[in-house]
DSSP file (Angstrom, degrees, kcal/mol; ACC not computed):
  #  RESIDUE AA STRUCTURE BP1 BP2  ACC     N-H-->O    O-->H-N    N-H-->O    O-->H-N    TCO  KAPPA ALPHA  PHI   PSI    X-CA   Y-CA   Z-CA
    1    1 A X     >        0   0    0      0, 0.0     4,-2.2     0, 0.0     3,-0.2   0.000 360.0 360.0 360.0 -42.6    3.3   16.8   14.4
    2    2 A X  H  >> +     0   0    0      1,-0.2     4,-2.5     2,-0.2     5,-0.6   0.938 360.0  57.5 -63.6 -37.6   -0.1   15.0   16.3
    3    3 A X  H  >5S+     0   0    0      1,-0.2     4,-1.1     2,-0.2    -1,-0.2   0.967 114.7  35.6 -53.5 -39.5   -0.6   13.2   12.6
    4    4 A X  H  45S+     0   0    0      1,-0.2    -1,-0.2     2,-0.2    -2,-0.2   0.938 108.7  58.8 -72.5 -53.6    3.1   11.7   13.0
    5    5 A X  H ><5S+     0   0    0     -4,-2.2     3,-1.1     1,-0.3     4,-0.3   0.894 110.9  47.5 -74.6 -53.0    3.1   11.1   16.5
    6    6 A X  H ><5S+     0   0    0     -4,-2.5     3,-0.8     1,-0.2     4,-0.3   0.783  97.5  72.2 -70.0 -11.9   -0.2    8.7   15.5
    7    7 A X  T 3<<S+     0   0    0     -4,-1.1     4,-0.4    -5,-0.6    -1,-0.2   0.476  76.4  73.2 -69.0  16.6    1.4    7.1   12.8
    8    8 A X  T X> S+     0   0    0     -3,-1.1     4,-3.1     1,-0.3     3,-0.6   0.668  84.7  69.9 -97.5 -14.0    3.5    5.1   14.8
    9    9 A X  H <> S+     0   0    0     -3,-0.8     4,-1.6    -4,-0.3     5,-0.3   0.946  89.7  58.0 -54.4 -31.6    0.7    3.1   15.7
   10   10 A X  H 3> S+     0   0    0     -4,-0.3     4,-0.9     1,-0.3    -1,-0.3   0.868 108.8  50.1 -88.2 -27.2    0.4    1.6   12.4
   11   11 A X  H X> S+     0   0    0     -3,-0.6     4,-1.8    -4,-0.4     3,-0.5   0.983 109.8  47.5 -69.7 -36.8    4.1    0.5   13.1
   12   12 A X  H 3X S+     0   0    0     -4,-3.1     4,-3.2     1,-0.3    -2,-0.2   0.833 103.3  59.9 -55.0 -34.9    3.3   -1.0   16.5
   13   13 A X  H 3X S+     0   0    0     -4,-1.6     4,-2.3    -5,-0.3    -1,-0.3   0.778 108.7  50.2 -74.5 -29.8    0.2   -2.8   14.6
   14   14 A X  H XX S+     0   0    0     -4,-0.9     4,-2.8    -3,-0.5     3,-0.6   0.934 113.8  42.0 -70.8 -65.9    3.6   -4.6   12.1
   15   15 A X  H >X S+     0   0    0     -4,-1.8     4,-2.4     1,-0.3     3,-1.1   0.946 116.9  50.2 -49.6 -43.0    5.6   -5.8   15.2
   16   16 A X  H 3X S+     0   0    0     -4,-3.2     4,-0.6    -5,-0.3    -1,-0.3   0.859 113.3  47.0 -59.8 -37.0    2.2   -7.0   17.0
   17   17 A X  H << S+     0   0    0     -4,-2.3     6,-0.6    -3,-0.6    -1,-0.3   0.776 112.6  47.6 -28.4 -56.7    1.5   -8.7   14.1
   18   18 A X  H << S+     0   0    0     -4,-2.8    -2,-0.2    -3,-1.1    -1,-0.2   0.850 115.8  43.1 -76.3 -23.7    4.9  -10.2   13.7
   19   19 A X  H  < S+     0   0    0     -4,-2.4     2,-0.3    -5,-0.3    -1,-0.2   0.656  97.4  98.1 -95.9  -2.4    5.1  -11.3   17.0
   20   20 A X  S >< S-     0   0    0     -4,-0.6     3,-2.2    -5,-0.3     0, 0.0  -0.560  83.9-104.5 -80.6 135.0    1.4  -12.7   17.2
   21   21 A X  T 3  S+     0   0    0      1,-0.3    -1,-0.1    -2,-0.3     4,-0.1   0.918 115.7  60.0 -24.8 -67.1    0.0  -16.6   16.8
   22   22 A X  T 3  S+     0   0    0      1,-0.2     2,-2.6     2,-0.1    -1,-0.3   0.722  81.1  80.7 -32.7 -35.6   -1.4  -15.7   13.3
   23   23 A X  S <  S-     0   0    0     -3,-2.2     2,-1.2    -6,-0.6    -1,-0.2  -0.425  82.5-169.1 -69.6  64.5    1.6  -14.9   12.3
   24   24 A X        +     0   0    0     -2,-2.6     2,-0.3     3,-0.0    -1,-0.1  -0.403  22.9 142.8 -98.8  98.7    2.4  -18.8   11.8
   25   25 A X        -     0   0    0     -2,-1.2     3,-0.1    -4,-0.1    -2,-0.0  -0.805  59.9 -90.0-111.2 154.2    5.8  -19.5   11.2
   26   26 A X        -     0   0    0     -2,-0.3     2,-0.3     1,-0.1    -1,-0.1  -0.344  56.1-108.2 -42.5 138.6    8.1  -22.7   12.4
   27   27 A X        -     0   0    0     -3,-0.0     2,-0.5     2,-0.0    -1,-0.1  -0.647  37.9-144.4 -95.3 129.9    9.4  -21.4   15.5
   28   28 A X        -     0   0    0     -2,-0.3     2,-0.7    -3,-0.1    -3,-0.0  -0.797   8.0-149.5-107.9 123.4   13.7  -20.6   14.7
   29   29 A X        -     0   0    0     -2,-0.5     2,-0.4     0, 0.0    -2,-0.0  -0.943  19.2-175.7 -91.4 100.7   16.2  -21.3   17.7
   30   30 A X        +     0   0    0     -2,-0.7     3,-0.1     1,-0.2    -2,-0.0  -0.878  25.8 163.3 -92.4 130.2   19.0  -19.1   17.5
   31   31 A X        +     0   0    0     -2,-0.4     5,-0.3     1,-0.1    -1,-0.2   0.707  54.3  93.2-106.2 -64.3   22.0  -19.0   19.7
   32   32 A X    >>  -     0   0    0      3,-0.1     3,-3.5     1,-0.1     4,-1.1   0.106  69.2-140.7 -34.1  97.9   24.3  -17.1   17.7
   33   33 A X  H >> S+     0   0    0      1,-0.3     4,-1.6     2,-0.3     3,-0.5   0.693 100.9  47.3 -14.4 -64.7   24.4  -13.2   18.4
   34   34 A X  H 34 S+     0   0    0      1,-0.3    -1,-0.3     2,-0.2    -2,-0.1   0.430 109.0  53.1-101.1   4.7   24.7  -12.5   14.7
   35   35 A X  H X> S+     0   0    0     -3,-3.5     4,-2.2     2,-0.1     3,-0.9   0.783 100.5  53.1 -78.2 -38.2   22.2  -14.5   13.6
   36   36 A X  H <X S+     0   0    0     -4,-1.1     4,-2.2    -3,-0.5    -2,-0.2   0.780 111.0  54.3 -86.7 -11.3   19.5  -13.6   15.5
   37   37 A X  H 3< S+     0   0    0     -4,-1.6     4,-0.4    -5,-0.3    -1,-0.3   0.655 104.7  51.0 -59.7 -27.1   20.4  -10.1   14.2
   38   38 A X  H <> S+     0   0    0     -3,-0.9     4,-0.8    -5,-0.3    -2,-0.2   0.907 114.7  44.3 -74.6 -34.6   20.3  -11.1   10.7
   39   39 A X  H  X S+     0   0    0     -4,-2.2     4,-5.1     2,-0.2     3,-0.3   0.902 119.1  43.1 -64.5 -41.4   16.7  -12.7   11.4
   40   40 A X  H >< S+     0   0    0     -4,-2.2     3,-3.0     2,-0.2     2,-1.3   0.762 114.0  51.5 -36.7-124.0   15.7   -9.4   13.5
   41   41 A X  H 3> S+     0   0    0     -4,-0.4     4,-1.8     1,-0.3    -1,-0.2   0.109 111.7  46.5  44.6 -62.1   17.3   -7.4   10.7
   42   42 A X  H 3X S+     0   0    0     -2,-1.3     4,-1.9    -4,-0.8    -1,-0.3   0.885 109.0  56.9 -77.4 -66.7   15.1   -9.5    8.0
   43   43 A X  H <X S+     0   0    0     -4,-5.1     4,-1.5    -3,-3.0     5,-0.3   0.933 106.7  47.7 -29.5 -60.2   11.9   -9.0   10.1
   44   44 A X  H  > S+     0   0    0      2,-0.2     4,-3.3     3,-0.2     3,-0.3   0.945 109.7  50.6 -29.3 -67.4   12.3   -5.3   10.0
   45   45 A X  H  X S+     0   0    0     -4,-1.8     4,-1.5     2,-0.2     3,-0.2   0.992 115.6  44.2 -50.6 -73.2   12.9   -5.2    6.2
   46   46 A X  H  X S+     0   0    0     -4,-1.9     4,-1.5     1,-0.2    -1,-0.2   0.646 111.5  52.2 -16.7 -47.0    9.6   -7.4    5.6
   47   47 A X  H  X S+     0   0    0     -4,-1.5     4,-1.7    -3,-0.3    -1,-0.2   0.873 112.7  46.7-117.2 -61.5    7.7   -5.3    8.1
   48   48 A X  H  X S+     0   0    0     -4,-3.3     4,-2.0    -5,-0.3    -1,-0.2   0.791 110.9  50.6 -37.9 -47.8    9.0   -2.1    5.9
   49   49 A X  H  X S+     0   0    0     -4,-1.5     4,-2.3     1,-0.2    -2,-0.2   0.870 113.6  51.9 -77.9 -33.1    8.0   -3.7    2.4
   50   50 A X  H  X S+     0   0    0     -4,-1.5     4,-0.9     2,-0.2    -2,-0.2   0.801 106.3  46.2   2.6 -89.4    4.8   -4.3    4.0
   51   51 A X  H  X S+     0   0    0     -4,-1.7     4,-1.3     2,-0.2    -2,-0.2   0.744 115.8  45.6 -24.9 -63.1    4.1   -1.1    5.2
   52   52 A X  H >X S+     0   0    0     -4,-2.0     4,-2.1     1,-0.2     3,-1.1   0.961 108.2  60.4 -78.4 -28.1    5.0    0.7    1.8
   53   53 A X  H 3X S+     0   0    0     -4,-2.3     4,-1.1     1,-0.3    -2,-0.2   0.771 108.7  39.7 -71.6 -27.8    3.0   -1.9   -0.1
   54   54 A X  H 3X S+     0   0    0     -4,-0.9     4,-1.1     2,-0.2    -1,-0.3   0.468 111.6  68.1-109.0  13.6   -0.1   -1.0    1.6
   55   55 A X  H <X S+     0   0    0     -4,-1.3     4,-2.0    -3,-1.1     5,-0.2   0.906  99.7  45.5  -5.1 -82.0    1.1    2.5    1.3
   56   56 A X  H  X>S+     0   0    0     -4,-2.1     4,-2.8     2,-0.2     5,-0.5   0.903 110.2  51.3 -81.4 -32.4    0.8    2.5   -1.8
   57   57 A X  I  X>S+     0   0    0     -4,-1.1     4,-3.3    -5,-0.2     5,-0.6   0.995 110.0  51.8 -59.7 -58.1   -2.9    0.7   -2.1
   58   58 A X  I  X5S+     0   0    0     -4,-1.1     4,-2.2     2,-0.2    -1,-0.2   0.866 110.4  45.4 -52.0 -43.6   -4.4    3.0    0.2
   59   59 A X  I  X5S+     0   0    0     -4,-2.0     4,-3.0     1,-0.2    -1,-0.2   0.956 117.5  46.5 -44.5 -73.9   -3.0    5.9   -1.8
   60   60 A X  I  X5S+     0   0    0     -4,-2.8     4,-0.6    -5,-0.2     6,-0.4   0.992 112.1  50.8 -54.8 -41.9   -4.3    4.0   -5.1
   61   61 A X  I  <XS+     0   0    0     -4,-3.3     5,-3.5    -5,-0.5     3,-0.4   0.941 114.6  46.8 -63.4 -35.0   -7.9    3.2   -3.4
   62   62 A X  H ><<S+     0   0    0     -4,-2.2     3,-1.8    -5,-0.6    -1,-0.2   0.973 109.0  49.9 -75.3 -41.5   -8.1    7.0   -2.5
   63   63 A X  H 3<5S+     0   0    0     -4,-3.0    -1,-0.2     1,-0.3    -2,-0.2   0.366 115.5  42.9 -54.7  -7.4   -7.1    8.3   -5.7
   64   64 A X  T 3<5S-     0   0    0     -4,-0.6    -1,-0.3    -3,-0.4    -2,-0.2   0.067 111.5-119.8-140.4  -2.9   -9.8    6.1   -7.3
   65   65 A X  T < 5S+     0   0    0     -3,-1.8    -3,-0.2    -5,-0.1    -4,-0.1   0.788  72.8 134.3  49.8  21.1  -12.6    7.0   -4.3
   66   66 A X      < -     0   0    0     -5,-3.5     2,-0.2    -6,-0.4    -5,-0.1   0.254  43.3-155.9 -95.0-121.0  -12.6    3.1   -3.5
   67   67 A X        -     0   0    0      2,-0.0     2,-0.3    11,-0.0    10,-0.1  -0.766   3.8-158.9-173.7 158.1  -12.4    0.8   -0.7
   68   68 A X        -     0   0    0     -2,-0.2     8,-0.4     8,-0.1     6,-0.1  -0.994  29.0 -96.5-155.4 160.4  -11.5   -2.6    0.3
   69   69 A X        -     0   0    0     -2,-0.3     6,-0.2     6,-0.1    -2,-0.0  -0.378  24.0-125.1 -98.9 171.3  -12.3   -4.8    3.1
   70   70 A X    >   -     0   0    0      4,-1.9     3,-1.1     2,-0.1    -1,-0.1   0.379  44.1 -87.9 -69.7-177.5  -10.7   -5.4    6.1
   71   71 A X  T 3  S+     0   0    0      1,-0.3    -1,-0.1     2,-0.1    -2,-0.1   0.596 135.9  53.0 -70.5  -4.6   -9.5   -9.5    7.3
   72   72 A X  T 3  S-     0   0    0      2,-0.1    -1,-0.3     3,-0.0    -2,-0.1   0.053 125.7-110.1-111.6  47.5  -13.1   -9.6    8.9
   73   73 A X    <   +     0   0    0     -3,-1.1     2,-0.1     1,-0.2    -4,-0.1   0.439  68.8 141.8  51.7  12.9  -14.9   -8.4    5.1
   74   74 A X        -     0   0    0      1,-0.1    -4,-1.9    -6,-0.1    -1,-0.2  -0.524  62.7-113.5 -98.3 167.2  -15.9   -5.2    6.1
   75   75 A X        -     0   0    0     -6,-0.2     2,-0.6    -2,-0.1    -6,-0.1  -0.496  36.7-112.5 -81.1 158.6  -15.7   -2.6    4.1
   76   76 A X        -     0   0    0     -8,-0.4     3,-0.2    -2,-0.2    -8,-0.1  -0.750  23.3-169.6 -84.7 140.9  -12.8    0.1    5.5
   77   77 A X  S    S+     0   0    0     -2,-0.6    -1,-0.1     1,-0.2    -2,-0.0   0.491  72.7  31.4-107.0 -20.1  -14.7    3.4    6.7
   78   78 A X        -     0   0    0      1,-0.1     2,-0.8     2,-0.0    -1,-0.2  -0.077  55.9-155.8-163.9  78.9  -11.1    5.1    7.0
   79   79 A X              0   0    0      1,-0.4    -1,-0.1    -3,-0.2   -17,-0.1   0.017 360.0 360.0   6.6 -41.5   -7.9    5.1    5.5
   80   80 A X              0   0    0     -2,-0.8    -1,-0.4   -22,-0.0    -2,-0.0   0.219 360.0 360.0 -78.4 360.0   -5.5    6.4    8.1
């Protein structure tokens, strides 16, 4: 249950991401209610394919005893 209960970090790490400078997208004005759900909505999904896609590398990297570095070149020391 403690393992689960720290994986949510790695979701918090998506939104901060999405909501963060780097993230640099032309900035969208919505007024409509059911747009800004569709965009939400679309954010989510991304944030999900995301998620499983480097799933699945860490899972291939372990299986394979490798590593790869982080955004600053270092190598990663731990997987979780």
């Amino acid at each position: 249950m403690l393992k689960y209960y720290k994986g949510q970090d790695n979701v918090e790490k998506g939104f901060r991401f999405l909501k963060s400078d780097t993230f640099s997208v032309s900035k969208v004005y919505l007024k409509n209610k059911a747009r800004i759900e569709a965009v939400t909505m679309i954010m989510v999904l991304c944030l999900m394919i995301y998620s499983i896609a480097e799933w699945k590398l860490r899972t291939k990297l372990e299986e394979q005893n490798e590593t790869a570095p982080d955004q600053k070149g270092n190598k990663q020391k731990d997987l979780q």
